[in-house]
C-alpha positions in Angstrom: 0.0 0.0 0.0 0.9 3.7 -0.6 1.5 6.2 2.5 -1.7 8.0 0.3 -3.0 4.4 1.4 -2.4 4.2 4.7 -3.3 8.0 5.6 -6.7 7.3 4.2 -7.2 4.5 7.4 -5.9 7.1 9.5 -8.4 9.6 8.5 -11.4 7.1 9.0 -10.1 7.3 12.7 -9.8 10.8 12.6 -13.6 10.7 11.5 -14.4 8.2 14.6 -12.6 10.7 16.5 -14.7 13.8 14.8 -18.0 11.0 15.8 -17.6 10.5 19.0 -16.9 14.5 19.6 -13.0 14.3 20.2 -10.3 16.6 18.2 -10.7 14.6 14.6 -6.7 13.1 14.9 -6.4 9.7 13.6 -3.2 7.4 13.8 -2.4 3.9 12.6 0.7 1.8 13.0 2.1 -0.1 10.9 5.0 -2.9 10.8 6.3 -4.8 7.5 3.5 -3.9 5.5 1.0 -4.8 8.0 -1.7 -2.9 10.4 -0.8 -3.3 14.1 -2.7 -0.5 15.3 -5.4 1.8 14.7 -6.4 5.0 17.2 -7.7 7.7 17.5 -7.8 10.5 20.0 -10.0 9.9 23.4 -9.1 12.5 26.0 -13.1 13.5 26.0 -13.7 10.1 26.5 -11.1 9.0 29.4 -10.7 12.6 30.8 -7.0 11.7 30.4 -4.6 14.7 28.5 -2.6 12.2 27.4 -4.7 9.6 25.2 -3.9 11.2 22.1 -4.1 8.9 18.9 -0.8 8.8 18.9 0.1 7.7 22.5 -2.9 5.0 21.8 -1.3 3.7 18.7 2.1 3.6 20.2 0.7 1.8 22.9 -1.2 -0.8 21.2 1.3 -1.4 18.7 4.2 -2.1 21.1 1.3 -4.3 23.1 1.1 -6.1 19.8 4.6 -6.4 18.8 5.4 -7.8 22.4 8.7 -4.7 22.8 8.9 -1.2 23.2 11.1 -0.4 20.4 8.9 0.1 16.9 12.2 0.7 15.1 10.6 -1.2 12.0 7.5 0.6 12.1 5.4 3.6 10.4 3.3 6.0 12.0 0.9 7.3 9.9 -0.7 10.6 12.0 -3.3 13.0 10.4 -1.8 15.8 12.2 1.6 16.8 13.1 2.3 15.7 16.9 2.4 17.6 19.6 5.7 17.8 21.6 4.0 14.7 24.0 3.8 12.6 21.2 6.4 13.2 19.7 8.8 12.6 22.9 6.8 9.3 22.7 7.6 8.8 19.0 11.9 9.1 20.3 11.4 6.6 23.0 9.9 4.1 21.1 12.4 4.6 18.2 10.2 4.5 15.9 11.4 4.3 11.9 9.1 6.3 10.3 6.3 9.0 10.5 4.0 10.0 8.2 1.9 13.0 9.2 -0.7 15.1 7.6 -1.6 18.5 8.9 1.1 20.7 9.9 0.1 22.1 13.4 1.9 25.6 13.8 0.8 26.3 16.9 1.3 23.0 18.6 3.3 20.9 16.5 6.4 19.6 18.1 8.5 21.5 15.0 7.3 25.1 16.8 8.5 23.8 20.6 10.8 20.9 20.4 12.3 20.1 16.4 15.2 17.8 17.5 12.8 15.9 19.4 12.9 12.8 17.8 14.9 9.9 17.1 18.1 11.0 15.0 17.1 7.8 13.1 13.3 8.6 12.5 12.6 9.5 9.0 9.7 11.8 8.5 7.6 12.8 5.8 5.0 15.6 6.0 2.2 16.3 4.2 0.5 13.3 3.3 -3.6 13.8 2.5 -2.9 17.3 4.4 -6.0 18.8 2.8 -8.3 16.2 4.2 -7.2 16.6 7.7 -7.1 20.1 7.8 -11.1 20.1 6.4 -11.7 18.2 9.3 -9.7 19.9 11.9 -11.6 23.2 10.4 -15.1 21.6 10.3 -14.6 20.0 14.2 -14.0 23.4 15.1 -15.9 25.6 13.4 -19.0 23.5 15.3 -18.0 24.1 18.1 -17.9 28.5 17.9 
């Protein structure tokens, strides 16, 4: 599958996310060409400032994987991490992210750039359109 591909699935969790009333973000994890985890964000849901979709996917996909380290894996993110997350994204080691959305005024390139792992590739941009129309729309109904 494309990274087009894969964003898509990460934007049908954004949309659960946008559903259930929760900032529309939408991850998915994925290891040698295969799904190991899909999330998106629940801090409405749990109360918890941490259970962003990418902290969930992280989570589950190291759960799945049986180790911490997801140094053979792709995060596919509609929206640019915060710092958090991508502190998260270091730890873990993970090989690749793929993100949507820039977020200029909490994106983790505004308040931490070197953040992640010097071994973490990172491509940008990916279905950035659809995200943002989403983001927009979310809050737009709620002014």
């Amino acid at each position: 599958m494309t990274d087009i591909e894969y964003m898509n699935i990460a934007l049908a969790e954004a949309r659960k996310a946008f559903d259930e009333d929760e900032i529309p973000i939408g991850a998915i994890v994925v290891c040698k060409g295969r799904i190991i985890a899909r999330a998106h964000n629940l801090t409405e849901m749990l109360n918890d400032v941490t259970a962003h979709a990418e902290m969930q996917a992280i989570t589950a996909a190291a759960t799945n994987i049986g180790g911490k380290y997801l140094n053979d894996c792709t995060l596919y993110v509609t929206v640019e991490p915060c710092p958090m997350c991508a502190g998260a994204i270091a730890w873990s080691q993970l090989g690749r992210l793929v993100y949507g959305a820039e977020d200029e005024k909490r994106g983790y390139k505004r308040y931490a750039p070197d953040v992640l792992h010097p071994k973490t590739e990172v491509t940008s941009g990916i279905c950035a359109k659809e995200a943002t129309e989403l983001m927009k729309k979310f809050f737009a109904n709620k002014r």
